[in-house]
One Martini backbone bead per residue (centre of mass of N, CA, C, O) as a GRO file, in nm:
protein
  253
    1UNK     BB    1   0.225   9.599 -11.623
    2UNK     BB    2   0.114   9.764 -11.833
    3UNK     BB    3   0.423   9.733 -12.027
    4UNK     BB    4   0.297   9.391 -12.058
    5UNK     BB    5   0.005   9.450 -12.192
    6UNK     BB    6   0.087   9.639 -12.432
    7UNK     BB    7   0.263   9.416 -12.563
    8UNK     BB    8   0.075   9.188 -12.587
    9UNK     BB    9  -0.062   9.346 -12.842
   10UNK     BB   10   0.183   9.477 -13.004
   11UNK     BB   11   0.304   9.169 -13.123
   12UNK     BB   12   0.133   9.030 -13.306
   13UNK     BB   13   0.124   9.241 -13.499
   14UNK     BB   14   0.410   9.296 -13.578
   15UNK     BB   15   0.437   8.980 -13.684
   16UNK     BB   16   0.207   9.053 -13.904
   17UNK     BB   17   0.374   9.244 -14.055
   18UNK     BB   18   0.618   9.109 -14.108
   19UNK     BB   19   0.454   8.911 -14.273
   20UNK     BB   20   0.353   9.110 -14.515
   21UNK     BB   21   0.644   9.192 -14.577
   22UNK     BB   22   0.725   8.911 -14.706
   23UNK     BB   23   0.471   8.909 -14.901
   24UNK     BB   24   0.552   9.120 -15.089
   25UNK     BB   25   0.866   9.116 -14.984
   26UNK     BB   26   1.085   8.839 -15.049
   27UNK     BB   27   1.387   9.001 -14.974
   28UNK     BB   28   1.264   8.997 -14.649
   29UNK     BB   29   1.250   8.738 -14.506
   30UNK     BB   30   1.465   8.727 -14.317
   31UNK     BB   31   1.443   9.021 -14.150
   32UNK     BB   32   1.173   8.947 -14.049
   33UNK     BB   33   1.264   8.676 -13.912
   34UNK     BB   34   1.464   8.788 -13.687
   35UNK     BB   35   1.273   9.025 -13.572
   36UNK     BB   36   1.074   8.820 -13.491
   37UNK     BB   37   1.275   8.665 -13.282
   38UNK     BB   38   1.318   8.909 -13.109
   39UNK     BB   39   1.086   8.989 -13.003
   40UNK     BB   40   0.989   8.764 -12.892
   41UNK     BB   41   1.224   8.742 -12.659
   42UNK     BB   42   1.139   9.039 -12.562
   43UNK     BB   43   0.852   8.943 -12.464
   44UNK     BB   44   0.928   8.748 -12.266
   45UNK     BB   45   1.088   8.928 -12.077
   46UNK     BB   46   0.932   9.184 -12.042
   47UNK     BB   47   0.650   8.991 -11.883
   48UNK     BB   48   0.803   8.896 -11.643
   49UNK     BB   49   0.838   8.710 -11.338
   50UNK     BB   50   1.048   8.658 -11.006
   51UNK     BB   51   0.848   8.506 -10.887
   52UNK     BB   52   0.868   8.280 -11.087
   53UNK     BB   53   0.975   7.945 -11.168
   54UNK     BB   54   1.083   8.073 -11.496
   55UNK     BB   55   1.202   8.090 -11.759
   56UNK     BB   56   1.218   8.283 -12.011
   57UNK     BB   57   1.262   8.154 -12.235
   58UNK     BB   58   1.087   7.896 -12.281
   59UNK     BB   59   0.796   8.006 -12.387
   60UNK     BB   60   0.995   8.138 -12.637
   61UNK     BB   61   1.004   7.858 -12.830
   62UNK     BB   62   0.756   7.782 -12.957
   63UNK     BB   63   0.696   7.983 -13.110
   64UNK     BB   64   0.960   8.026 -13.284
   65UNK     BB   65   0.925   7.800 -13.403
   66UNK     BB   66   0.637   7.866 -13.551
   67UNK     BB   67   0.736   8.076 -13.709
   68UNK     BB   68   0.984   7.935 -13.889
   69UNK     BB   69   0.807   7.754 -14.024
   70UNK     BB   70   0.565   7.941 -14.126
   71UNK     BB   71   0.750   8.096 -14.297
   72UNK     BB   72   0.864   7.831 -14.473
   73UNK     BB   73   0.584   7.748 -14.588
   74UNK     BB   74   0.475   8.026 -14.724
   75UNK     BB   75   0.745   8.012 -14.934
   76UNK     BB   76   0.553   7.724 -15.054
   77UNK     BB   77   0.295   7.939 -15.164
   78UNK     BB   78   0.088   8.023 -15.435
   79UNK     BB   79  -0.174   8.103 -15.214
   80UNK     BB   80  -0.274   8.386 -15.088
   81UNK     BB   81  -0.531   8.326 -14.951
   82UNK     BB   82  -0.345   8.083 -14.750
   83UNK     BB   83  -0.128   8.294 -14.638
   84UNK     BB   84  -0.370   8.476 -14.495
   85UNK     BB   85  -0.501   8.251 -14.341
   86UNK     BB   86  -0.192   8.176 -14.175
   87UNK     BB   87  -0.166   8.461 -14.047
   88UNK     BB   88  -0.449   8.440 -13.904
   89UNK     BB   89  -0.323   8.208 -13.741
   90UNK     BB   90  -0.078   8.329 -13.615
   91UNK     BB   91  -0.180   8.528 -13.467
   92UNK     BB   92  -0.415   8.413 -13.296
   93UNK     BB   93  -0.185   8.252 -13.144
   94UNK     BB   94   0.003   8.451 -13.011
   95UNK     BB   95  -0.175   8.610 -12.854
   96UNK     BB   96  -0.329   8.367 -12.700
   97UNK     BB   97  -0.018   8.276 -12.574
   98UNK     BB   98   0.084   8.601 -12.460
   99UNK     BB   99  -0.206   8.605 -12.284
  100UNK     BB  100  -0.144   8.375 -12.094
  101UNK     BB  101   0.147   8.422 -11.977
  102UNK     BB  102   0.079   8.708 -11.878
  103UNK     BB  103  -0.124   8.532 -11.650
  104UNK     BB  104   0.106   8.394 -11.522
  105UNK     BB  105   0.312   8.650 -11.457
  106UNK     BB  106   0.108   8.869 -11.349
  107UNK     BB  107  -0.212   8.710 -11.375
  108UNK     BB  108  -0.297   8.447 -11.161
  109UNK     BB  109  -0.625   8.505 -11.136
  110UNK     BB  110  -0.652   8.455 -11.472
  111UNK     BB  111  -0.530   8.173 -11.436
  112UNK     BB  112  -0.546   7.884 -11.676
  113UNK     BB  113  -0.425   7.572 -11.719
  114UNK     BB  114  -0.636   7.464 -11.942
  115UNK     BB  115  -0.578   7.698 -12.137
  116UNK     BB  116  -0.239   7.619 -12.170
  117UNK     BB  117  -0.276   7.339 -12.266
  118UNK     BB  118  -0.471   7.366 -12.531
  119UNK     BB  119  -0.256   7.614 -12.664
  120UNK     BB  120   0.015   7.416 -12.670
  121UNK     BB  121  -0.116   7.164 -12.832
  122UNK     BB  122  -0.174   7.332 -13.092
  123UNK     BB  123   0.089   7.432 -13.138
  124UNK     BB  124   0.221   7.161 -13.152
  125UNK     BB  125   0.059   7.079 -13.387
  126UNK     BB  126   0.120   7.322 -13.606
  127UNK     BB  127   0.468   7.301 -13.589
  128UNK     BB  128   0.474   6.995 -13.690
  129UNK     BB  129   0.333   6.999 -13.930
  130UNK     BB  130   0.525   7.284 -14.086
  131UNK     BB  131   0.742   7.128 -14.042
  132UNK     BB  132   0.703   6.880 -14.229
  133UNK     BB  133   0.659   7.002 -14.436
  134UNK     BB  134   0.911   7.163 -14.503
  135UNK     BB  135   1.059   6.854 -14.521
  136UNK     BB  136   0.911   6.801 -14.789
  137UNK     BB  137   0.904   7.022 -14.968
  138UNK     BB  138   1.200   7.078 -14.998
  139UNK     BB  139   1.289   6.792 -15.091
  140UNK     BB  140   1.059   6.803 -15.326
  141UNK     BB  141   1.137   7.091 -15.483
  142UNK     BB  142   1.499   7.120 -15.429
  143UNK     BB  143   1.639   6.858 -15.383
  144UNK     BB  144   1.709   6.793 -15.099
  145UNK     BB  145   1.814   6.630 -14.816
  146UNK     BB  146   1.731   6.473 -14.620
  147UNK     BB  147   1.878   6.402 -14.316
  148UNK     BB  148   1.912   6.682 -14.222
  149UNK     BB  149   1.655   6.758 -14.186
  150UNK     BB  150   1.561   6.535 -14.007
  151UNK     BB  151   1.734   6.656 -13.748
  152UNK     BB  152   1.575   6.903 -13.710
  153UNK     BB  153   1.301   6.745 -13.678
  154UNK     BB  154   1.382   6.602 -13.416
  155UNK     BB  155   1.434   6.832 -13.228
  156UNK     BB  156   1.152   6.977 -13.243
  157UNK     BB  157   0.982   6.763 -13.120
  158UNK     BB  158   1.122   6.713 -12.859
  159UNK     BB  159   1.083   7.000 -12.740
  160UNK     BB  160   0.776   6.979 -12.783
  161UNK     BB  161   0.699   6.762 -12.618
  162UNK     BB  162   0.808   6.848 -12.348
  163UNK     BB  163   0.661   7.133 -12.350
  164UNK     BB  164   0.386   6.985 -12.352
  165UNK     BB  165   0.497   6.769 -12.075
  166UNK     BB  166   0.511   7.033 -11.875
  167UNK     BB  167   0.449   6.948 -11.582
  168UNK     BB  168   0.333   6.951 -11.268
  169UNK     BB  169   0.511   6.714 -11.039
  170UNK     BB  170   0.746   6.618 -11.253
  171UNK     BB  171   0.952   6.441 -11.368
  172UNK     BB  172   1.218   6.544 -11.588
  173UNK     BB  173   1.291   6.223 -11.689
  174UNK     BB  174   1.053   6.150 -11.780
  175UNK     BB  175   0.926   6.331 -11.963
  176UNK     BB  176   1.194   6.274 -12.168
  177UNK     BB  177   1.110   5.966 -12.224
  178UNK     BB  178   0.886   6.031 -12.351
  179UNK     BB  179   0.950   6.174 -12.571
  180UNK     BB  180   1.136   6.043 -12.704
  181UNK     BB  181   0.919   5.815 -12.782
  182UNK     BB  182   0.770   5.991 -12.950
  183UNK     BB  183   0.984   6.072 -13.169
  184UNK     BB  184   1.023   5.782 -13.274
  185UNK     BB  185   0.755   5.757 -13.399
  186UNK     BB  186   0.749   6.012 -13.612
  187UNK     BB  187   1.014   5.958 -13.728
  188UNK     BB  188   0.945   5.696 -13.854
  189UNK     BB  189   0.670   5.790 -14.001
  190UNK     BB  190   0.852   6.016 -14.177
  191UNK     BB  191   1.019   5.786 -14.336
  192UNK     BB  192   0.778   5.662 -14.471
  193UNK     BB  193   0.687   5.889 -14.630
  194UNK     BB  194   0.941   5.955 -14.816
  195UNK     BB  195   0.835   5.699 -15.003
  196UNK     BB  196   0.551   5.831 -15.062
  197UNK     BB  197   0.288   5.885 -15.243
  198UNK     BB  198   0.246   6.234 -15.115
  199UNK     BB  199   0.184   6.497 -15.055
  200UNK     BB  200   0.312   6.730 -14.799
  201UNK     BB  201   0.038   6.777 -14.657
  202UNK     BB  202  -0.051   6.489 -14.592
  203UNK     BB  203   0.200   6.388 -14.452
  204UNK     BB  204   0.208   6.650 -14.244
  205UNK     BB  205  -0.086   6.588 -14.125
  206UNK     BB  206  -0.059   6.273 -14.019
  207UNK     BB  207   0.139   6.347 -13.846
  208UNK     BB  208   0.024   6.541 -13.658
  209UNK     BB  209  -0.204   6.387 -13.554
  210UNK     BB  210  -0.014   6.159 -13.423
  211UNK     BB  211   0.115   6.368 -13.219
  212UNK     BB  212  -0.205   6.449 -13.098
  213UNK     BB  213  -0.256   6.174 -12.962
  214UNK     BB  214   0.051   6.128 -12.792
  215UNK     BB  215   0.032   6.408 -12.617
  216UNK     BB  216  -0.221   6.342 -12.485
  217UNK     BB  217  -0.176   6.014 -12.376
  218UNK     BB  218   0.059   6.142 -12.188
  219UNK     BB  219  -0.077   6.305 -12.011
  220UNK     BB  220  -0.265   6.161 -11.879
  221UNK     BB  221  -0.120   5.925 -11.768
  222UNK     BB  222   0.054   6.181 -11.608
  223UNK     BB  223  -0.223   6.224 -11.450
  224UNK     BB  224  -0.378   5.978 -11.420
  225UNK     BB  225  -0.655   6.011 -11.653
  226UNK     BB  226  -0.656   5.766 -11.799
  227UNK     BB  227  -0.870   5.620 -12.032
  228UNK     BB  228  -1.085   5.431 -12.225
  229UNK     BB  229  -1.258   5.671 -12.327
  230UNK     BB  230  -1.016   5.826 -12.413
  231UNK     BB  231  -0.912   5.686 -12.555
  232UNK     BB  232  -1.139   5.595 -12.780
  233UNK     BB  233  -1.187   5.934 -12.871
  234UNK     BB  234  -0.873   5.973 -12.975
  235UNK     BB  235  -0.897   5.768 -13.188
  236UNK     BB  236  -1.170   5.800 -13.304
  237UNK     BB  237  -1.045   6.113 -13.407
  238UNK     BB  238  -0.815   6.041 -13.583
  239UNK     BB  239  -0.885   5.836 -13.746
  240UNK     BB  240  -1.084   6.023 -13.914
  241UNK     BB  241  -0.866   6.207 -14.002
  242UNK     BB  242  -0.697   6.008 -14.173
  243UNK     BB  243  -0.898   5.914 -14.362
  244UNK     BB  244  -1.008   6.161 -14.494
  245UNK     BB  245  -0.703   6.256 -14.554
  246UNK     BB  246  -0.664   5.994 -14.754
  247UNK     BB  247  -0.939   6.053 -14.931
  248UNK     BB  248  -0.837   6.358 -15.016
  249UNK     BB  249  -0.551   6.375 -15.154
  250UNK     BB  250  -0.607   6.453 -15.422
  251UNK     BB  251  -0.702   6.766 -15.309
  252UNK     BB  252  -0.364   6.798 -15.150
  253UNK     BB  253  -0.073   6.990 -15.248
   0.00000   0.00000   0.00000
């Protein structure tokens, strides 16, 4: 336990660390980014116990989309400040996704239900963001084809929407179908931003916004908690949210 705690502390750093190498030698980006989903993979291993019934590679899903996406989005930032803002909220989400993990498999006794909830959401919410971004960025940066990039953002969004909706004492079919469908409405709304003249950060962010309130409204309904004032204070969050962030499009690169 001792040296999974340790483990917990150490894995942060050293993926901050690794992004600061490809930040200095932009040479080293592919090996760091190798290194760090290496990284990743045995820290979820690691940490992991037998007592629990969760495939040890699961919750290190997630982190990796991020992890990759993140990479990707940095080498696409003119803005060292921005890049250094991005690294430290890498860390700051790794770290806090790893401990609390960390309390799901070692301490249980630590381990709130509702702090994972939230963790996986907001990260859910950043990985579909710059996943978004690096598709449109890539797109219109490099004239690369939208099409192949199309369908590995499709996967990501699944993958993510599915992990983010996997509740206790629900069916996996279940589960499977609403991702499945928030995933159709994302796709949509992704490929007419494509013909929008608008930069790639505000079409990737109008995506993560819609994404974090079909997430939310999926779980609740799941857990058959949504309720008339829930749907409207996350519509009422949504809505002003796309509102501020299309009247300030002009001056988000």
């Amino acid at each position: 336990m001792k040296f999974s705690r340790v483990a917990v502390i150490i894995y942060p750093l050293l993926i901050w660390l690794l992004a600061q190498a490809y930040f200095i030698w932009p040479e080293v980006l592919y090996i760091s980014l190798a290194v760090s989903l290496v990284l990743t993979l045995a820290t979820s291993f690691a940490i992991k116990s037998p007592e629990r019934d969760l495939p040890w590679w699961l919750p290190a899903i997630l982190p990796i989309f991020f992890i990759t996406a993140m990479t990707i989005y940095v080498a696409l930032q003119p803005s060292w400040i921005l890049v250094q803002l991005l690294f430290l909220v890498l860390l700051i989400f790794i770290f806090n996704y790893y401990k609390n993990l960390y309390y799901f498999w070692q301490r249980p006794d630590l381990y709130e239900e509702e702090d994972n909830t939230r963790i996986e959401a907001y990260g859910g919410f950043l990985t579909i963001f710059l996943a978004a971004a690096d598709l449109y960025g890539l797109q219109s940066l490099l004239s690369l084809t939208v099409w192949p990039m199309m369908i590995i953002f499709t996967v990501i969004v699944l993958v993510i929407a599915y992990l983010n909706l996997n509740l206790k004492n629900q069916d996996r079919k279940t589960i499977w179908q609403f991702a499945a469908m928030i995933t159709f409405l994302i796709i949509e709304m992704a490929l007419v931003f494509v013909f929008l003249p608008l930069s790639y950060n505000v079409s990737a962010l109008s995506l993560g916004i819609v994404y974090y309130l079909l997430i939310n409204l999926s779980r609740l309904y799941l857990q058959q908690a949504l309720t008339n004032k829930k749907i409207k204070l996350y519509l009422i969050i949504s809505y002003t949210g796309l509102a501020i962030l299309l009247f300030t499009a002009r001056w988000l690169n």
